[in-house]
N, C-alpha and C positions, 0 to 999 in steps of 0.2 A: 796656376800651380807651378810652383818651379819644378826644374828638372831630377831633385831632388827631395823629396821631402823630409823637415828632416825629424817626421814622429818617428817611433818603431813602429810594423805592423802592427803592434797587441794596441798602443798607446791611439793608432788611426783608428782602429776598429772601434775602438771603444766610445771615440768623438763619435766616430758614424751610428753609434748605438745612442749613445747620447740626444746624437740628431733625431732620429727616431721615435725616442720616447720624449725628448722634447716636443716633438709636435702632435702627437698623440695626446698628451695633456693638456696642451696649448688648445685641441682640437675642442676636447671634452669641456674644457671650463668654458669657452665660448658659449657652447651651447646652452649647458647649464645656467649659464645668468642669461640665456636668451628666453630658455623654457622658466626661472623663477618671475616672468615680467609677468601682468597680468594679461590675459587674452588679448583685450582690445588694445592693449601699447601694441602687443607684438602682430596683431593684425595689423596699426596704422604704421607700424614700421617696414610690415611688407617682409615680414617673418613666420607670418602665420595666413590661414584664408578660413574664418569660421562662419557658421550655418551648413556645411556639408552635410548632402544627402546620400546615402549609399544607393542610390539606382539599381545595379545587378550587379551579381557575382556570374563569369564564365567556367565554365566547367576547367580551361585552361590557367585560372587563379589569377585573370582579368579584370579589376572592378571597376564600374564606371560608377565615378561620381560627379553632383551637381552642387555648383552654391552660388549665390545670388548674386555675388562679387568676389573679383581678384583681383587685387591689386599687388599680388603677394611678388617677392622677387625670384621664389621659384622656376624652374626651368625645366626639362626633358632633358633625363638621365640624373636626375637627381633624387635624393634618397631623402622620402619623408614619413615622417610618424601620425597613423591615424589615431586621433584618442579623442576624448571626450571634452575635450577644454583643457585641464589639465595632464601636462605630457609625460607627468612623474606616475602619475597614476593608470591603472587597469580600468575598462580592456583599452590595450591598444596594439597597433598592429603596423610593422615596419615596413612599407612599399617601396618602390622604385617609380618614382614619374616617368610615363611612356610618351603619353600624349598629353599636349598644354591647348585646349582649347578655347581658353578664356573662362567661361561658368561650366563648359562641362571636360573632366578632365578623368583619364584613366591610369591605372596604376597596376602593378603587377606585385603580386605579394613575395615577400623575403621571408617570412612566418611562415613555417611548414604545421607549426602546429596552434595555429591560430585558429578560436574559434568562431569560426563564420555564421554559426546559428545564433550565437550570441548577439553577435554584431549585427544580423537583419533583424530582428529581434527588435533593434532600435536606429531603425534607419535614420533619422534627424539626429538632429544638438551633435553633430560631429564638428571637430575641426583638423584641420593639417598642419601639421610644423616641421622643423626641417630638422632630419632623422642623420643618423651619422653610427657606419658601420667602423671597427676597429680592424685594421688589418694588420697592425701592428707587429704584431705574431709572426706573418709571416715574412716579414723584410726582417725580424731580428732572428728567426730560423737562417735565412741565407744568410747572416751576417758568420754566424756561430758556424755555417757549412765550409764557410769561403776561408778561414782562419784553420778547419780540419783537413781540409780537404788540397791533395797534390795542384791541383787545377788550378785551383785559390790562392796555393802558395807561392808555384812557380808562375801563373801566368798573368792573374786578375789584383791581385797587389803590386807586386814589379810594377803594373802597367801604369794603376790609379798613382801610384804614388812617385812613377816618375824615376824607374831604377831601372827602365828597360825600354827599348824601342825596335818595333817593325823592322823588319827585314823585309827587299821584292825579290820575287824571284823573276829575271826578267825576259826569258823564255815566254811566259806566261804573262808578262804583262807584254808584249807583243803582240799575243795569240788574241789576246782580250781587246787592244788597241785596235788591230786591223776589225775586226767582228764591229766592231763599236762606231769604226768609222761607214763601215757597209751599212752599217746599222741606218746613217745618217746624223749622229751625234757630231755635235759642235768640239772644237780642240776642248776644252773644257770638261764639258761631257766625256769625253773619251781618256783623257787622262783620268779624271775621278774613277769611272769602271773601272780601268784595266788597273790601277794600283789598290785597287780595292779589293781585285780579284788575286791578283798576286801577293799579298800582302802573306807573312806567314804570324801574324799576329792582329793589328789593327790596321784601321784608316778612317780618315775622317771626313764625309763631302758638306762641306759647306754650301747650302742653296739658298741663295737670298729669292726675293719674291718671284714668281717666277721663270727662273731659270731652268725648269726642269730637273730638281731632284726627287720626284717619287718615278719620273722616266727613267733615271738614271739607277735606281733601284731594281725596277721592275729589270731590266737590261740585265743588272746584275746577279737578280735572283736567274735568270733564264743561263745565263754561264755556268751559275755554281750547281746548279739545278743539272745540267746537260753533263755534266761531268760524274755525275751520282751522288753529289753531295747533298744534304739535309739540311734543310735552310729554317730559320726560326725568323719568324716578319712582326715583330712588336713596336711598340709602342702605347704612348702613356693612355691615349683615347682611344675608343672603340673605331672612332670614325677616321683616323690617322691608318691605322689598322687596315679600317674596310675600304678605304681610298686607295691603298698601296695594294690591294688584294686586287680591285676593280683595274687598275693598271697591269697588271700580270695577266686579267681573263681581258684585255682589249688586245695588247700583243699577243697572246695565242690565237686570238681572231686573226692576225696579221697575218700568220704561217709562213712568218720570216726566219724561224726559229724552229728547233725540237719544241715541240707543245710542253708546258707547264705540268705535273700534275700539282693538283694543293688544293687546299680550302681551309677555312676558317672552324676555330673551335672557339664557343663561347656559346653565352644564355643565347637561346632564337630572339629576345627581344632588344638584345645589342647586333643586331645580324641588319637595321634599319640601313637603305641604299645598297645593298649587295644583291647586282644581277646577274652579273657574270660569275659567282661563288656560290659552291655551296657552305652550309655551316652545319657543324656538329655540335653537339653537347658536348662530345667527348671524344679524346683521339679512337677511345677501342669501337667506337660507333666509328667510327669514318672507314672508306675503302681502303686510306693508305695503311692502315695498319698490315694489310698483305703486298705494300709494295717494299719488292727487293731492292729498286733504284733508286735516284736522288728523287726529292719532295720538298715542297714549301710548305710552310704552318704557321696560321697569322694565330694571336692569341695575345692576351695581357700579359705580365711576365710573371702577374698573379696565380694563372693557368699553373706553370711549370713548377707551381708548391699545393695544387691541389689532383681531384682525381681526372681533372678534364687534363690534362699534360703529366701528371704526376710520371717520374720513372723514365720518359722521353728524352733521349738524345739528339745530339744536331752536332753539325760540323761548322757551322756557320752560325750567328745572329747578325742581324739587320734590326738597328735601332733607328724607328720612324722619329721627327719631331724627337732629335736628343738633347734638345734645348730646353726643353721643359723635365727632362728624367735627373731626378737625383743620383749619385751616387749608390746610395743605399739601394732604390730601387733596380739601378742598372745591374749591381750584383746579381741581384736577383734572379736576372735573366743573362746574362754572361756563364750564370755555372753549370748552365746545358751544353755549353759550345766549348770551341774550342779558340776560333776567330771571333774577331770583336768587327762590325763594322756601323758607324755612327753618322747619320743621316741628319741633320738640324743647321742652324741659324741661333750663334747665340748673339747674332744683334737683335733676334724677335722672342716670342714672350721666354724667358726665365721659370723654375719651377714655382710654381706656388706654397709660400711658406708660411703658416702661421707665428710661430714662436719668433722670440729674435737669439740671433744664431751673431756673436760677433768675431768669429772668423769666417775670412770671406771664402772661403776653400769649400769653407760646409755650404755657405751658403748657395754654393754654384751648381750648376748642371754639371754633368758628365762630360757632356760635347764642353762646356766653358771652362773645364779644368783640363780638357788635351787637346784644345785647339793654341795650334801657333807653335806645335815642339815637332813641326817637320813632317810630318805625316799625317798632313789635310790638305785638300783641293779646294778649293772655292772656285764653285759655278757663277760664270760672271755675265752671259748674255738673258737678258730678259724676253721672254716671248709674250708677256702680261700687258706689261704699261708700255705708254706712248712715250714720246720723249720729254716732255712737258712733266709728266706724270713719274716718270724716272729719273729726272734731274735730284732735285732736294734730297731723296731718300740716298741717292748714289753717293752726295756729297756730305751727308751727314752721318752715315755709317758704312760705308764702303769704301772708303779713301778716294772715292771720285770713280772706281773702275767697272761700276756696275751699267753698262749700255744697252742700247735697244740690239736687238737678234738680228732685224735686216733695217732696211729705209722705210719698207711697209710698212712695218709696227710703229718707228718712230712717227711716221705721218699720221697714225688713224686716230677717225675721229668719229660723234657719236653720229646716228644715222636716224634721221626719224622720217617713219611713213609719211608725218602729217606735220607741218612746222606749228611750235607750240607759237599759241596765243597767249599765254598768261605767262609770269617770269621771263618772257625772252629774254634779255639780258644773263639772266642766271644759268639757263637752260640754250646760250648762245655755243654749237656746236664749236665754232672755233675757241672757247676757252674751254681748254678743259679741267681745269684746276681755278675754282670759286671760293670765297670766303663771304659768305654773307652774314653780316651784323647786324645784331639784331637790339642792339642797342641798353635789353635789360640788364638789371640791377639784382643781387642778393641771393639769384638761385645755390643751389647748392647739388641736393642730387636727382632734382626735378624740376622743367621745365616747360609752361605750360605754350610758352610763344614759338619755343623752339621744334614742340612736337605737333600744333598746328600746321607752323609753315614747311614741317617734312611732309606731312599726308596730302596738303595741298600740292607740293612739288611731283608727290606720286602720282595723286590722280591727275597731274599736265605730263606727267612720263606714260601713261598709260594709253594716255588718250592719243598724244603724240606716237602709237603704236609701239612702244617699247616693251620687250614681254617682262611679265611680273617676274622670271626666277632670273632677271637680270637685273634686277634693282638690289641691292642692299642698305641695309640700315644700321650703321654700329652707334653704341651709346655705352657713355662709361659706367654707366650704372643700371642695374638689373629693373631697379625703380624707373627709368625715363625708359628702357626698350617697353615694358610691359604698359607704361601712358601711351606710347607711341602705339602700339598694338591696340590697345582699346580703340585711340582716336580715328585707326583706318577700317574699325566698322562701322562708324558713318558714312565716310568720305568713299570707302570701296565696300559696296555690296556685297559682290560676287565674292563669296566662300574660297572657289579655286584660287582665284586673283590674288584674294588673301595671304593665303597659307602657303602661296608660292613667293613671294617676300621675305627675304630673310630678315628680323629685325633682331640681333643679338649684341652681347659684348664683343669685343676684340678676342675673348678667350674662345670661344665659341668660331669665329671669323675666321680665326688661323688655318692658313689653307686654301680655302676658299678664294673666289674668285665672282668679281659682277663687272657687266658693262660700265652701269654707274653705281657708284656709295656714294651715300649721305649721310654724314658725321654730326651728330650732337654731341656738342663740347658740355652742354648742359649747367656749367656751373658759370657763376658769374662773381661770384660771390671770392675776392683775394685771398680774403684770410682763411675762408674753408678749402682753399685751393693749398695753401701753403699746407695749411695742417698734414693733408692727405697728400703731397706732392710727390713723395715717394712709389705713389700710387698712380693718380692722375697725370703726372708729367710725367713717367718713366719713358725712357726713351726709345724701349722695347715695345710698347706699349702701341709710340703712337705709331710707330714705324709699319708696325704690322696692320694700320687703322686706314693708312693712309695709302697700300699699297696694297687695296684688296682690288681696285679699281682698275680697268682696264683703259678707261677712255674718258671719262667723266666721272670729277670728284667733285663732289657740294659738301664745304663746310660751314654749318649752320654754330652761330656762335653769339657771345659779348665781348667788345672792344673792350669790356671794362673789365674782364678776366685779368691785362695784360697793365693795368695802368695801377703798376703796382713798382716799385721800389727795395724787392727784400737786402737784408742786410747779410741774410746767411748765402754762403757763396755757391754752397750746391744748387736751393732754391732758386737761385738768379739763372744759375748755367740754366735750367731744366725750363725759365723762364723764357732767357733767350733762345733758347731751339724753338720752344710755342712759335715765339715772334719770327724766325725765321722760315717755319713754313707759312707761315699766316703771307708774310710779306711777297713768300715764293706765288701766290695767290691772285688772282684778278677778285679788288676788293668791290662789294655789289652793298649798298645800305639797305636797310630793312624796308622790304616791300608790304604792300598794302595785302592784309591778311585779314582772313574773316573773323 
């Protein structure tokens, strides 16, 4: 965005309203022509899972259900509709996916006055399709607040639109630098806090994979915190959220610091990974509502327009993952506070947009419309990847400056109790960046050779003593994670082994961290690659795919993805980077697989 913009306030607002109900529509007709298919398309599309059995209802508004097969592209945390075959029709009843267990799956009801006598009544001939709440309302409430309201006018417009810039005060970024350096924060590190902390408006920490920005957070929440300031910890996902919370309760374990107080507001069933946090329903249930001094409050920015936050002040906001926040929604949660502080990577994933939006302004994240106007850090040492593993990513989107933290990291390598017998070559410790080809033809958003020779790969990572929550699996499509999941309850027995494997998208990944990932490229097929390239080759995409790995990356693939010639010039760019990590690669030919 430039440094000026040059709509009026009324005229930007109205774009960002635009946006809004733009994709709110965008959202609803989707569905709609997804719910007019007949049952069995939208079952074989992996939109729908039918023969669902309702099992039990918990007194907690729990239901466990069972069905014979899932191939559905559903996930956990995702919002779907229980009805009868048809989705347009009664009864049916709006859940939330808690648990994905393959044929038996739980759900948490969103229907407070759904009839559950009815519904055990007829336990069978269910099905599940995928549900879609409108929140619409209230991103365009904060839009119409931000436009009345002093806060809105003098601080959170100026800001967005590029008519006003941060001041430090640098008394205070001193105080913050020295603390930051005791702390043991790398130069990097320590600049980000302390101008973050001094800041009398915003700042921006740019974290590539890596490098320490939910530390550099939690750090910061403990400054503004220690001072008696009101700190707000959001972000677009729950687990973005409970990640930055669980970093806040490991440094108060530290007792390097005045102790934290905080916790989390939100449903108990997004509370999933929080050990060191408590969680409320609601701020007036929580103990801080009797504290006089400073506090943190993790929450959605949803919270702060309903009764769980509704009325709540803050002196500060900390926006987790602002690479993925729109605009629209950053208002949302900016008109609590007073300071703006935005925590992301907009070389990693972008907000997810249905509609098409052709200006690229709207179409941007928050963090991607005020990074580069003088008032962002970028954290540049990686404590993640090896050097092997941090080369290509450094040079393809960090102008070359993204390095290993010490020599150790750059050296390490994967470590196995037992040396593998089967793939040696692929699973050869000293390479740790693999490309194996697999040579097929025609796939598109499922592969059957590719999710073979990942579960084989697993079960010689297992055996080779590697533990299961240090494997990961990304797949560009919700259809190849979910074949991939099927096929490792053959090949791994063991339940725990299982469910301690992450096999998900990139969207889902972000964050995260394994020993090794194993990447299904899954498509093989040019012309469906081209179609969707905006999707599959996005370079945010692979960035974030290819740099969850610590030590050992396997990309499982077809050479014939690449043996393609486009003529459009984006599609080539987006082509050549494929080719350039592929190349960054020790190339392995398709092994003998069962």
């Amino acid at each position: 965005m430039s440094l000026n913009h040059p709509l009026s306030p009324a005229d930007f607002l109205r774009q960002l309203r635009r946006l809004v109900l733009d994709e709110a529509d965008s959202a609803r007709q989707q569905l709609f022509q997804t719910w007019s298919r007949p049952l069995a398309e939208r079952v074989a599309d992996g939109n729908a899972i039918e023969g669902v059995q309702v099992v039990r209802v918990t007194p907690e508004g729990v239901v466990e259900l069972a069905c014979p097969c899932n191939m559905s592209r559903f996930r956990e945390g995702d919002v779907l509709l229980l009805n009868r075959g048809n989705p347009f029709e009664e009864p049916r009843a709006l859940c939330t996916l808690e648990v994905d267990d393959e044929t038996r799956l739980l759900v948490s009801i969103r229907d407070s006055d759904v009839n559950w006598g009815r519904i055990l009544h007829q336990q069978t001939g269910w099905a599940l399709d995928q549900g879609y709440v409108d929140v619409s309302q209230y991103i365009l409430d904060a839009l119409n607040q931000v436009a009345e309201t002093t806060i809105g006018q003098q601080r959170i417009l100026p800001l967005l639109m590029g008519k006003v810039e941060p001041t430090i005060d640098y008394e205070r970024y001193e105080r913050a630098y020295e603390r930051a350096e005791r702390w043991g924060l790398n130069m990097a590190q320590c600049e980000a806090v302390a101008n973050a902390y001094a800041t009398n408006l915003t700042w921006l920490i740019q974290g590539p994979p890596g490098t320490g920005k939910t530390l550099a957070l939690a750090r910061l929440v403990q400054l503004l915190v220690e001072d008696g300031e009101r700190v707000f910890v959001t972000a677009l996902t729950h687990h973005a959220i409970n990640n930055a919370l669980e970093k806040i309760a490991d440094l108060n374990r530290r007792g390097d610091a005045a102790p934290v107080a905080f916790c989390k507001i939100g449903r108990r069933a997004r509370a999933e990974g929080l050990k060191g946090v408590k969680n409320y329903e609601t701020f007036d249930q929580s103990p801080l509502v009797e504290c006089s001094g400073g506090y943190a409050i993790g929450a959605t920015p949803f919270a702060t327009r309903t009764k769980r936050l509704s009325g709540v002040e803050f002196d500060a906001v900390i926006f987790d993952e602002a690479s993925q926040i729109t605009m629209p929604l950053a208002i949302m949660g900016m008109l609590v506070a007073k300071r703006y502080i935005f925590i992301g990577d907009h070389k990693q994933l972008p907000p997810v947009l249905t509609a098409k939006h052709r200006e690229a302004w709207l179409r941007s994240s928050v963090f991607g419309a005020l990074v580069g106007r003088r008032f962002d850090t970028m954290l540049n040492e990686t404590y993640r990847m090896n050097a092997e593993l941090t080369a290509c990513p450094s040079q393809q989107h960090y102008y070359g400056k993204l390095r290993c933290a010490t020599e150790a990291i750059a050296r390490r390598r994967i470590v196995y109790q037992r040396p593998p017998t089967r793939f040696i070559d692929i699973l050869d410790p000293e390479t740790p960046k693999v490309f194996v080809d697999l040579r097929h033809r025609n796939t598109t958003t499922r592969s059957q050779e590719e999710a073979t020779l990942i579960c084989d790969l697993i079960a010689e990572l297992l055996r080779c003593g590697v533990e299961p929550a240090e494997i990961g699996v990304i797949a560009p499509y919700r259809a190849q994670g979910r074949l991939i999941r099927n096929l490792m309850r053959s090949v791994i027995p063991d339940d725990n082994q299982r469910r301690a494997i992450v096999v998900d998208t990139v969207e889902r990944m972000q964050g995260q961290e394994r020993e090794v990932v194993l990447l299904s490229l899954t498509t093989s097929n040019p012309a469906f690659a081209a179609r969707i390239a905006d999707f599959f080759l996005q370079p945010e995409r692979l960035n974030v795919a290819v740099t969850r790995a610590r030590v050992k990356l396997i990309i499982v693939g077809s050479r014939h993805l690449l043996s393609t010639a486009p003529e459009n010039w984006e599609y080539r760019a987006l082509i050549e980077q494929l080719r350039d990590l592929i190349s960054s690669c020790a190339y392995r030919s398709a092994p003998h697989v069962r």
